[in-house]
C-alpha positions in Angstrom: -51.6 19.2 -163.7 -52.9 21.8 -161.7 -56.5 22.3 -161.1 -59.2 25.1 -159.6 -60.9 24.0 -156.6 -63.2 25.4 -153.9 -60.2 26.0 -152.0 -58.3 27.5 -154.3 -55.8 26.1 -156.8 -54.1 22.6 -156.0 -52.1 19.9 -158.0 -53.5 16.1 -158.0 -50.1 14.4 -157.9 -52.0 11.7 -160.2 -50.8 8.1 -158.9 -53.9 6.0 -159.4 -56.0 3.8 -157.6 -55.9 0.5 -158.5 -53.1 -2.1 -157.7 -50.0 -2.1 -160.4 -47.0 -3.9 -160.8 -43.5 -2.1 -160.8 -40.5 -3.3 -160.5 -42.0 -6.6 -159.8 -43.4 -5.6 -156.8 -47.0 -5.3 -156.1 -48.0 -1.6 -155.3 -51.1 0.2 -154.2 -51.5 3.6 -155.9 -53.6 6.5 -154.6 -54.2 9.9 -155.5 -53.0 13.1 -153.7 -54.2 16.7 -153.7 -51.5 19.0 -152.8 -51.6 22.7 -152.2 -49.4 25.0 -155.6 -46.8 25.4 -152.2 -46.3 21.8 -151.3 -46.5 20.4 -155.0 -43.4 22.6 -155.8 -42.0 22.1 -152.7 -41.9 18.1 -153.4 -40.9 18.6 -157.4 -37.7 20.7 -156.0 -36.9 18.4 -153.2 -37.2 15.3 -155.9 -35.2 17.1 -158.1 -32.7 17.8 -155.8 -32.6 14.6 -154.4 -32.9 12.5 -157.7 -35.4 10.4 -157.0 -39.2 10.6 -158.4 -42.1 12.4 -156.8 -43.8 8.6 -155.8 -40.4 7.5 -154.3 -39.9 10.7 -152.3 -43.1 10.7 -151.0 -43.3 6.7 -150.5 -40.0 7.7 -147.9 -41.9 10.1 -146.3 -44.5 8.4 -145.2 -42.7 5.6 -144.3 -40.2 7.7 -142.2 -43.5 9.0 -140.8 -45.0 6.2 -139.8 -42.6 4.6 -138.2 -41.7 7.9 -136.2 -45.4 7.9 -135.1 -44.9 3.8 -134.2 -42.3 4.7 -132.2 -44.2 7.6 -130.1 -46.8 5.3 -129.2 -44.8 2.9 -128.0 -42.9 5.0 -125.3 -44.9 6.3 -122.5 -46.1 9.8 -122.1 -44.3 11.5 -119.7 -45.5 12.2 -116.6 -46.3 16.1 -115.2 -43.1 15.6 -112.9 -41.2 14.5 -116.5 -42.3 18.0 -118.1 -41.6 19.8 -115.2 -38.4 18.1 -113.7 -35.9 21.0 -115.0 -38.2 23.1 -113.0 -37.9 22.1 -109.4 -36.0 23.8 -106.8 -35.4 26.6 -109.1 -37.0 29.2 -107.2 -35.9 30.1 -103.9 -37.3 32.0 -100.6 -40.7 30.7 -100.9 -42.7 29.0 -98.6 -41.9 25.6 -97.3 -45.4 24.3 -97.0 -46.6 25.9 -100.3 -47.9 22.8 -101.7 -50.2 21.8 -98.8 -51.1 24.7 -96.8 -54.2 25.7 -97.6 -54.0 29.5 -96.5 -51.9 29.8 -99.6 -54.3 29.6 -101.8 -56.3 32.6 -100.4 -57.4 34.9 -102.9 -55.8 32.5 -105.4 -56.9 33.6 -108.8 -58.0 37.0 -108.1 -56.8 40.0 -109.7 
């Protein structure tokens, strides 16, 4: 059902918002606005994959969250981490370019 919105046009994928039983299982339903671009997107991909709008997007968020769990529980990497593939690969500079101060001379300038 699409509707006209400040934004533009946008489908409210109508789930609810109350708590309903399906399948025996106790379920929470929301509502979703989703830009013309994304609603099709989903109704293809749901087609494609044979499975209804709700269950596609109850697998995506699931997938999500647990990719996002799993981020937070590694470490950040360190500057040396994100750099690592970068050291030594320059050659003929300085030896002391990290700690000599008269390096930094006119540092910045243009």
């Amino acid at each position: 059902m699409a509707h006209q919105g400040i934004h533009g046009s946008y489908y409210l994928l109508a789930i609810g918002i109350k708590i309903k039983q399906s399948a025996g299982l106790a379920m929470a339903l929301i509502s979703l606005k989703l830009p013309d671009a994304l609603a099709a997107e989903l109704a293809a991909q749901a087609q494609r994959s044979q499975l209804s709008k709700s269950e596609l997007m109850r697998r995506a968020l699931k997938a999500f969250l647990q990719s996002a769990d799993a981020m937070e529980s590694q470490p950040a990497p360190s500057a040396f981490d994100r750099v690592a593939d970068l050291v030594g690969c320059c050659e003929g500079g300085p030896p002391d370019l990290s700690s000599n101060p008269a390096h930094l001379d006119r540092f910045g300038e243009r």
